[in-house]
C-alpha positions as CSV (number, residue, x, y, z in Angstrom):
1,X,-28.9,26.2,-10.8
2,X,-27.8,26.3,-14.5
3,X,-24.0,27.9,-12.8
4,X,-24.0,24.7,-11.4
5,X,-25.1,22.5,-14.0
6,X,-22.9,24.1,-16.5
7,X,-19.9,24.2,-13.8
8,X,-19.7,27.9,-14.6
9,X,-19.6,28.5,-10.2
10,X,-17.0,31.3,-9.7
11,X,-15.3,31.3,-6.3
12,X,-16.6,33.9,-5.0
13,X,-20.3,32.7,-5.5
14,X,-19.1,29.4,-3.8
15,X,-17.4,31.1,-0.7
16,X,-20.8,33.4,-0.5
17,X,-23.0,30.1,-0.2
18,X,-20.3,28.3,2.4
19,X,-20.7,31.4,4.5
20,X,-24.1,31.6,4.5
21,X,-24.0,27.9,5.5
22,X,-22.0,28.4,8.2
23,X,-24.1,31.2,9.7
24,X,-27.2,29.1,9.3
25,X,-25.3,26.1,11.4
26,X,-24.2,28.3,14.2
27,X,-27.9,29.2,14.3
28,X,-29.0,26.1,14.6
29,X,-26.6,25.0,17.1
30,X,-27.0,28.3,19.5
31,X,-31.5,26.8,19.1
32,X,-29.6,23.5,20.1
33,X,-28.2,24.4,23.1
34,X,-31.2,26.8,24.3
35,X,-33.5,24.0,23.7
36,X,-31.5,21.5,25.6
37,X,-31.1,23.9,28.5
38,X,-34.5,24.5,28.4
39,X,-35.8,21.2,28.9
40,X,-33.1,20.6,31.4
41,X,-33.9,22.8,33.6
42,X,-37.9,22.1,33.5
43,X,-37.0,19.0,34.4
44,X,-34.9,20.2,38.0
45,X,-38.0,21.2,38.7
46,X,-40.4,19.8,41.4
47,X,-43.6,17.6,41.0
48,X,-45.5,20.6,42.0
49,X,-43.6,22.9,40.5
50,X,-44.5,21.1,37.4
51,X,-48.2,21.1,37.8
52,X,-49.8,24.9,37.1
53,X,-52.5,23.7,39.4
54,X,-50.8,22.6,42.7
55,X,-49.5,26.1,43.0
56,X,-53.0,27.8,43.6
């Protein structure tokens, strides 16, 4: 934090964080797409195959 309030950032300080960013978005994007396929494909699913109990 005082880098950056004094403006003393290097580049290669700044390039380490924008990485690190980029990683973190990837990973959030890849938990997304899981997510959205998830939920997509519960809901293909029948009534019944819904309900735990109409399978007994």
């Amino acid at each position: 934090m005082q880098k950056y309030e004094t403006d003393t950032f290097d580049d290669d300080t700044m390039q380490a964080y924008e990485a690190h960013i980029a990683a973190l978005e990837r990973l959030v994007g890849r938990q997304a797409l899981e997510l959205e396929f998830l939920r997509g494909s519960s809901a293909t699913g029948t009534t019944a195959e819904k309900r735990p109990y109409a399978r007994d």
